[in-house]
N, C-alpha and C positions, 0 to 999 in steps of 0.2 A: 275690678275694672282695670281695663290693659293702660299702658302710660298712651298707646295708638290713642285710644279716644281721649284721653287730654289731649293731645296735639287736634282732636277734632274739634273740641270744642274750644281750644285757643283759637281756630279758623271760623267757627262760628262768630266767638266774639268779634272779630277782626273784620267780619264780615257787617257785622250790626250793631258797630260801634256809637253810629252817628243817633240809632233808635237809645241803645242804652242809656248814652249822656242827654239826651233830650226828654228821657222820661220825666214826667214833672215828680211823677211818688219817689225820685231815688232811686237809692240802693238799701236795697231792706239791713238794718244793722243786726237781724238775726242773722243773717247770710254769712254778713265781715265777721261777727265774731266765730261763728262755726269757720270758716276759712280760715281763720290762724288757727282757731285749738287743735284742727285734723290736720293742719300743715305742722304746724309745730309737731305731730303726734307724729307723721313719719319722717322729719327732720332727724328725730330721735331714733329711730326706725331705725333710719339709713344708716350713721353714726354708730349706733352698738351693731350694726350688721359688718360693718365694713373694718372694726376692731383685729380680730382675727388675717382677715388678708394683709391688713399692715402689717401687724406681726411677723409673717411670712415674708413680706418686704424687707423689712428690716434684718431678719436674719437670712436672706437668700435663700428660702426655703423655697423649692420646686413647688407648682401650682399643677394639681393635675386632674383629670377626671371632672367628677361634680364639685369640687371645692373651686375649681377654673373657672367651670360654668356659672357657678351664684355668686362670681362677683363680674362674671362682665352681664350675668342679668341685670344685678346691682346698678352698673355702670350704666346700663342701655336705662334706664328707668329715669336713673339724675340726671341725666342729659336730657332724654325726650320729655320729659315732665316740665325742665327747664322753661320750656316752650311757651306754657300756661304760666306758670310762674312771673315772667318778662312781660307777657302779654297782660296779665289780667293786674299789675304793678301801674304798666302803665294807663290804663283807662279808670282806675283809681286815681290817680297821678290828675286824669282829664275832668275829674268830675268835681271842680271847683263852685260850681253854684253851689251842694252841699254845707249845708249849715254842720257839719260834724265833716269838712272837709278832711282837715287838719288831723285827726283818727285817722281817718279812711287812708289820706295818704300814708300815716305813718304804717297802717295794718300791711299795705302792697309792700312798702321797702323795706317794712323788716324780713317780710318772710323772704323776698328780693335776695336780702343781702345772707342770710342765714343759707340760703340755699345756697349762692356761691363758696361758701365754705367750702360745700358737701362735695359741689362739684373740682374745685381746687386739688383736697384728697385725692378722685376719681382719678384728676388727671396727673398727681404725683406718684400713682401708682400704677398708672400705664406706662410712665419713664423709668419708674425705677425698682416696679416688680417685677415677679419672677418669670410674667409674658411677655415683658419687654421685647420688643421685636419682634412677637412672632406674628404670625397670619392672623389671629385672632385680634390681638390689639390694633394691628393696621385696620382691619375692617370697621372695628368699633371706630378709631381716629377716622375714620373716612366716615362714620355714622354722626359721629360730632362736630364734622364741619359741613353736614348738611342739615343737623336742627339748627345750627347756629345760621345758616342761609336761611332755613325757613321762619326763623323767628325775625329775622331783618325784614325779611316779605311781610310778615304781619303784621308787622312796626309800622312798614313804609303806608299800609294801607291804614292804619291808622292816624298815622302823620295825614291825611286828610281830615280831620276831624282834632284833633287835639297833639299836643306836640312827646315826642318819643325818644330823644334820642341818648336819654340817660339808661335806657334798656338796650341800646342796638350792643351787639356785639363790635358792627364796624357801623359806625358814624359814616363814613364813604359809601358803602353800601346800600346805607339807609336809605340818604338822599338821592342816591341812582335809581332805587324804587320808588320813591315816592315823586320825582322827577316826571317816573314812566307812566303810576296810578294818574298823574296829576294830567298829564297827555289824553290817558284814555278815556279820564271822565268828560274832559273838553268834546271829546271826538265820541262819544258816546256809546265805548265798546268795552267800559267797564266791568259791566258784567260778566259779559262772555268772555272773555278773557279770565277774570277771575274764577270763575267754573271752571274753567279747563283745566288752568291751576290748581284748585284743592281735589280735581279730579287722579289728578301725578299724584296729590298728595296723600293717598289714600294707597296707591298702587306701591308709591317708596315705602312706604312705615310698612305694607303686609311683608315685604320683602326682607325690611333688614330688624325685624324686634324677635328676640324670642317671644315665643308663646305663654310663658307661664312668670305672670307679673311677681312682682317682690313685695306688694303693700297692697294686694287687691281692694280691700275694703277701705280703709283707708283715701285711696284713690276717688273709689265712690263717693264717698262722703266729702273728698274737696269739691270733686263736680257736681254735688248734690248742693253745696256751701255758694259755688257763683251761680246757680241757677236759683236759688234761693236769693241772694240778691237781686239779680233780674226781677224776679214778680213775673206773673204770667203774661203782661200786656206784651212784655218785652218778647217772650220766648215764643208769643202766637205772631208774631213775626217771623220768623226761621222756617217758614214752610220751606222755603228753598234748598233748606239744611237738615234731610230728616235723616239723622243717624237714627241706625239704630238705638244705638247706646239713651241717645234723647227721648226715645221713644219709652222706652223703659221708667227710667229716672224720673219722667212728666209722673209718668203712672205711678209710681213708688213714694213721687209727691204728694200728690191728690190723694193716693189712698190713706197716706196718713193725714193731711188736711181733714178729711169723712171723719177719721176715726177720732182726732180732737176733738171734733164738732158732737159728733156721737157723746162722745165723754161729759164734755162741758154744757149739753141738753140734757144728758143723765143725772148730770149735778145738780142743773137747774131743778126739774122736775123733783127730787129727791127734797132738794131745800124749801119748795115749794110745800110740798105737802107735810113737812115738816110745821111751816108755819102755820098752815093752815089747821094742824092736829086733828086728837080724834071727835066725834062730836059730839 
């Protein structure tokens, strides 16, 4: 899975915030805990990936060819992933009626805070590796201060619904979006507006990602981990949002849903006639 569809499905959330926190079943606590262990798993990932170009950092070694390229994949990943990260921290953050509140927050701001680490690196190595300055780095820096606008936008729409601003990158900015959501939902063109919006949004990310992700599976498994939280009441809401990507993942869920059930009737059945013996 591309870090693109985590940035979609940070918009989905961002989208269906107000359903999420108003579900009465929660957040499923299989979901949270899958969400750190596969967040954790490419935290790790990223970190022993990113070893070697410090390296290269540090001793002013020239970057060149494919050793260039896998780490501003690297870089494009940390950054756009970020996205989900901030987002899904804070509607953790919002869902205080939870009786395992207090988990749940702490599950969003660890992984929160462990990522910015990652991303810190990222950008100590844009100042002071061996791209420094060149056309490649500016584009990434011009790539990173527009998931950083768009995670403010997801914030600000979330700031309808629960409060955000420990995530925003810019606290001013935040409240300049949510200023504007708060406008348009009075005036009743919330929507269409916000469609247009993640319609740009799909058009920037084909434009500026490479193609071939850093932690594909991985990836998967985090967005298999907050749809998993959701529960399906929530996600049969998002007709308006039909990624692909979603489309897949529903199905990859369910299929394995069948195939527990398959399993745990097989057992039944089994124990059953066990008890029952021969005659």
């Amino acid at each position: 899975m591309h870090a693109r569809e985590l940035v979609e499905l940070a918009a989905s959330v961002a989208t269906h915030v107000g359903t999420i926190l108003a579900d009465p079943s929660g957040l499923r606590e299989e979901g949270l805990e899958a969400y750190w262990f596969q967040s954790r798993k490419r935290l790790d990932a990223w970190a022993t990936a990113m070893i070697p170009f410090e390296q290269a950092a540090a001793t002013k070694r020239s970057a060149q060819g494919s050793h260039a390229e896998d780490m501003l994949r690297l870089a494009e990943e940390v950054l756009a992933s970020e996205i989900l990260t901030r987002i899904w921290a804070a509607v953790l953050s919002g869902a205080s009626h939870l009786s395992t509140y207090h988990i749940t927050v702490a599950t969003g701001r660890s992984i929160f805070l462990n990522h910015q680490e990652i991303r810190l690196r990222i950008l100590k190595w844009m100042i002071n590796g061996p791209l420094a300055g060149s056309p490649s780095v500016e584009a990434l820096n011009l790539f990173r201060r527009r998931c950083e606008r768009w995670t403010d936008l997801f914030l600000g729409r979330i700031a309808l619904v629960t409060e955000t601003t420990l995530y925003a990158f810019d606290s001013d900015r935040l409240a300049e979006f949510h200023k504007d959501f708060q406008g348009e939902l009075r005036a009743g063109t919330l929507d269409t507006s916000w469609n247009t919006l993640l319609a740009s949004l799909s058009c920037t990310l084909e434009k500026c990602l490479h193609t071939r992700p850093v932690c594909s599976e991985t990836n998967t498994e985090i967005a298999t981990a907050v749809l998993t939280c959701l529960g399906s009441n929530s996600i049969n809401e998002w007709a308006t949002l039909r990624w692909a990507w979603l489309h897949r993942l529903e199905c990859t869920i369910s299929d394995a849903q069948r195939l527990l059930a398959d399993l745990l009737a097989g057992s039944s059945d089994s124990l059953n006639r066990q008890s029952v013996g021969p005659g």
